[in-house]
C-alpha positions as CSV (number, residue, x, y, z in Angstrom):
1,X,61.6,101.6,109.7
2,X,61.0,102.9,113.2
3,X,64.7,104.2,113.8
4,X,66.6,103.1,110.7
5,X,67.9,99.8,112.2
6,X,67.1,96.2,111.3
7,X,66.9,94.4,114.3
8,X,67.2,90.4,113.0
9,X,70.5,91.2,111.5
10,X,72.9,90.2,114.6
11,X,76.1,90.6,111.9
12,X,75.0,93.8,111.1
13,X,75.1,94.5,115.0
14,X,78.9,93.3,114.9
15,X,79.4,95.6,111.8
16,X,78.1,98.8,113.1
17,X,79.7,98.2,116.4
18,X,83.1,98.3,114.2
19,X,81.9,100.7,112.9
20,X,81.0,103.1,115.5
21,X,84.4,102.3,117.9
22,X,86.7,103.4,114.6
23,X,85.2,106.5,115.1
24,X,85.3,106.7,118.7
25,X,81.4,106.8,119.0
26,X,81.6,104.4,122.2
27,X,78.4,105.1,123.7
28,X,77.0,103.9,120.5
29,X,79.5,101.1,119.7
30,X,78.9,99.4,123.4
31,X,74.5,99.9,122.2
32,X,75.8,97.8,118.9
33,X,77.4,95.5,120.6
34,X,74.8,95.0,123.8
35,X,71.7,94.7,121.8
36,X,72.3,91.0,120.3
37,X,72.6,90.0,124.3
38,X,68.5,90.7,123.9
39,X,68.3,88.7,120.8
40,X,70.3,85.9,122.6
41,X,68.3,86.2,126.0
42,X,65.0,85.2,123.7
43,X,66.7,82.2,121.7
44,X,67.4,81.5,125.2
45,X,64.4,81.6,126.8
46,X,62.2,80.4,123.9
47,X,64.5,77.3,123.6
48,X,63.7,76.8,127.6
49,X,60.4,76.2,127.3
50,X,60.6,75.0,123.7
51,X,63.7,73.0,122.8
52,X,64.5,71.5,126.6
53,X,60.7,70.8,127.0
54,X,61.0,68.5,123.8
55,X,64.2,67.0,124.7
56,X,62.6,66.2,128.3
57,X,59.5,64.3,126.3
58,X,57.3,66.8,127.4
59,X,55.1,69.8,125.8
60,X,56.6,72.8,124.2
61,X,55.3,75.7,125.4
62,X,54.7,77.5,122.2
63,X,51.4,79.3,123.4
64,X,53.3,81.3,126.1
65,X,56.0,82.8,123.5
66,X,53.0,83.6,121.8
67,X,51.6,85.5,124.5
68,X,55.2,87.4,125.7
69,X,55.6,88.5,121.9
70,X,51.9,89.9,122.1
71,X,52.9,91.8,124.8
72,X,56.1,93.4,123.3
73,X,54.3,94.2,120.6
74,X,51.6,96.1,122.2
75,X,53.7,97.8,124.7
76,X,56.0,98.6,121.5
77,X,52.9,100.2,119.6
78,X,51.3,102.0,122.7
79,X,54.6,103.2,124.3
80,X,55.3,104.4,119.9
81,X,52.1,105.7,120.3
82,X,52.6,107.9,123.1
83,X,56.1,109.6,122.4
84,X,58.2,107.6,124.8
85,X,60.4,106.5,121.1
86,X,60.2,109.7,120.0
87,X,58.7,110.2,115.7
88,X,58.2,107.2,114.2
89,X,60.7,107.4,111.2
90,X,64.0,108.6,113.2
91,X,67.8,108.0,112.7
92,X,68.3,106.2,115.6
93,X,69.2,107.8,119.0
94,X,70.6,105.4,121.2
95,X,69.2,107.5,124.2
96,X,66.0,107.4,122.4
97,X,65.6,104.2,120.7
98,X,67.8,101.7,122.2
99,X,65.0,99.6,124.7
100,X,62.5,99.6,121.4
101,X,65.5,98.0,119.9
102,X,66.4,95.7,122.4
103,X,62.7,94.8,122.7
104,X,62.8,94.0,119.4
105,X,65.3,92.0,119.4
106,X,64.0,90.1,122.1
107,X,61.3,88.9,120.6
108,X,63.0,88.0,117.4
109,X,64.9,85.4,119.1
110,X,61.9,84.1,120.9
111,X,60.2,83.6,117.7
112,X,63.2,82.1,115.6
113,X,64.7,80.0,118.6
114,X,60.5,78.2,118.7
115,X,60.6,77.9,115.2
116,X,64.2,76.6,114.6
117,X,63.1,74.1,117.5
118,X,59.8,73.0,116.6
119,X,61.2,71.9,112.7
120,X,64.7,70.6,114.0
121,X,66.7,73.0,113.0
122,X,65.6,73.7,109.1
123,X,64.2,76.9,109.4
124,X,65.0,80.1,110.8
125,X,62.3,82.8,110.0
126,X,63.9,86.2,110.7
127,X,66.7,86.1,108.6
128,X,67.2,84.4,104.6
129,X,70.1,84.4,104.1
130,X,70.8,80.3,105.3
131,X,67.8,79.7,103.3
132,X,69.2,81.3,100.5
133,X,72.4,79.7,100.6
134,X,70.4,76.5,101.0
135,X,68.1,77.0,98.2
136,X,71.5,77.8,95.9
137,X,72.9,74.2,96.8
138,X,69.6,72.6,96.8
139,X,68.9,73.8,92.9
140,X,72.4,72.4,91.9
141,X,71.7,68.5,93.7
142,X,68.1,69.0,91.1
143,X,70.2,70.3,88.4
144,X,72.8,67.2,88.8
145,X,70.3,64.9,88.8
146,X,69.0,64.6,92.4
147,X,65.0,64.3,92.3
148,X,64.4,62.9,95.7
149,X,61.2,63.6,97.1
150,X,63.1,65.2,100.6
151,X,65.2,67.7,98.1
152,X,61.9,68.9,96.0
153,X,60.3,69.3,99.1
154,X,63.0,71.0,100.9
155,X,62.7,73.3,97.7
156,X,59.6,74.3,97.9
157,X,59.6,75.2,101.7
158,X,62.6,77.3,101.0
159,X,60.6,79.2,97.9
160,X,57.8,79.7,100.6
161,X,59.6,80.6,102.7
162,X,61.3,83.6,100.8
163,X,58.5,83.9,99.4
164,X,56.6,84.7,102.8
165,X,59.6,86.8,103.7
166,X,58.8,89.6,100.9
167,X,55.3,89.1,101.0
168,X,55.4,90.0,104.9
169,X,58.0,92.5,104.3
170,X,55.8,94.4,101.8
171,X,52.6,94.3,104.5
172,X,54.6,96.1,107.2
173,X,56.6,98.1,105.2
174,X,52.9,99.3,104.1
175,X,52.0,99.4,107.4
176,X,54.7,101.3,109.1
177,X,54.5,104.0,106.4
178,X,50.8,104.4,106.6
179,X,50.2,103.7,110.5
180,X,53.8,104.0,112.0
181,X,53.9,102.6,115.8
182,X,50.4,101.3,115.3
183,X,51.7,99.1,112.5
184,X,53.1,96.9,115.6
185,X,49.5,95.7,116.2
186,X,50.0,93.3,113.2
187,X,52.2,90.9,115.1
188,X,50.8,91.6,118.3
189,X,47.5,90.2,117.1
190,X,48.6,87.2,115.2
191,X,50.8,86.6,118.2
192,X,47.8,87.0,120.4
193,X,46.3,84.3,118.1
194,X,48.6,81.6,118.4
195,X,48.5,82.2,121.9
196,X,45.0,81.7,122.3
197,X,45.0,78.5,119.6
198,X,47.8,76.8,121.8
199,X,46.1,78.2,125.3
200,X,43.1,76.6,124.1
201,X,44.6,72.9,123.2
């Protein structure tokens, strides 16, 4: 909503980039294609201190991706605040807009990378459509007769899930609208909370 440009969508990235070098827009095709490096950077580093601290037998560091996205998200909503993105609202510029994109980015692959490590690879959070497709082949093992506990209950996380997904999709959709860059101090604060629940343990 900030600059027209959803930033969890990496196969959008590799669409757009198409998109843009067809029509000789290279400064714009090589932004398309750079800024999933920041999404990868995060997965990254979030599976650093998550993923290679649990392999190692020793404690993820969860409360420290907690903090880093805090940050981003209040440097997002004070640098917003003050002009440096330009209106809130936009078509992207990718002179303007292409670090709060990248930033973005960034810390959507910290947060999915801890999230697809801490539950083994079952969940990713920033995007549905694996959960979808799940969902779709879990119905049909219920509908041919499969009423296993794990299937119902890999069900009803995947209904949640989606479920969470709209229902936090309509919260800072109202948010943006209404409060535009200051609609980033949503996830900065509940990021700032789980840092200070895991600083704390």
């Amino acid at each position: 909503m900030a600059c027209h440009r959803f930033v969890t969508h990496v196969t959008g990235f590799a669409t757009q980039f198409g998109a843009e070098f067809a029509q000789n827009n290279w400064l714009h095709a090589a932004s398309m294609l750079s800024v999933p490096l920041f999404f990868l950077a995060g997965a990254i580093f979030s599976a650093f201190l998550v993923d290679h601290q649990i392999q190692r037998g020793k404690r993820p560091l969860y409360f420290v991706l907690a903090g880093l996205i805090c940050l981003l998200m209040l440097f997002i909503s004070g640098a917003g605040q003050n002009d440096f993105f330009g209106p809130f609202g936009t078509p992207y510029d990718v002179r303007r807009d292409y670090l709060l994109v990248a930033l973005l980015c960034l810390s959507s692959g910290i947060q999915n990378a801890a999230v697809t490590s801490a539950s083994g690879a079952v969940l990713r959070t920033t995007h549905l459509t694996g959960i979808t497709t799940d969902l779709g082949i879990g119905l049909v093992r219920l509908m041919s007769g499969a009423r296993g506990e794990r299937e119902i209950q890999g069900l009803r996380i995947r209904l949640s899930l989606i479920a969470g997904f709209i229902s936090g999709s309509m919260v800072g959709a109202f948010a943006f609208l209404h409060y535009a860059y200051s609609g980033f101090l949503i996830p900065a604060l509940l990021s700032g909370a789980l840092f200070l629940m895991g600083f704390r343990r």
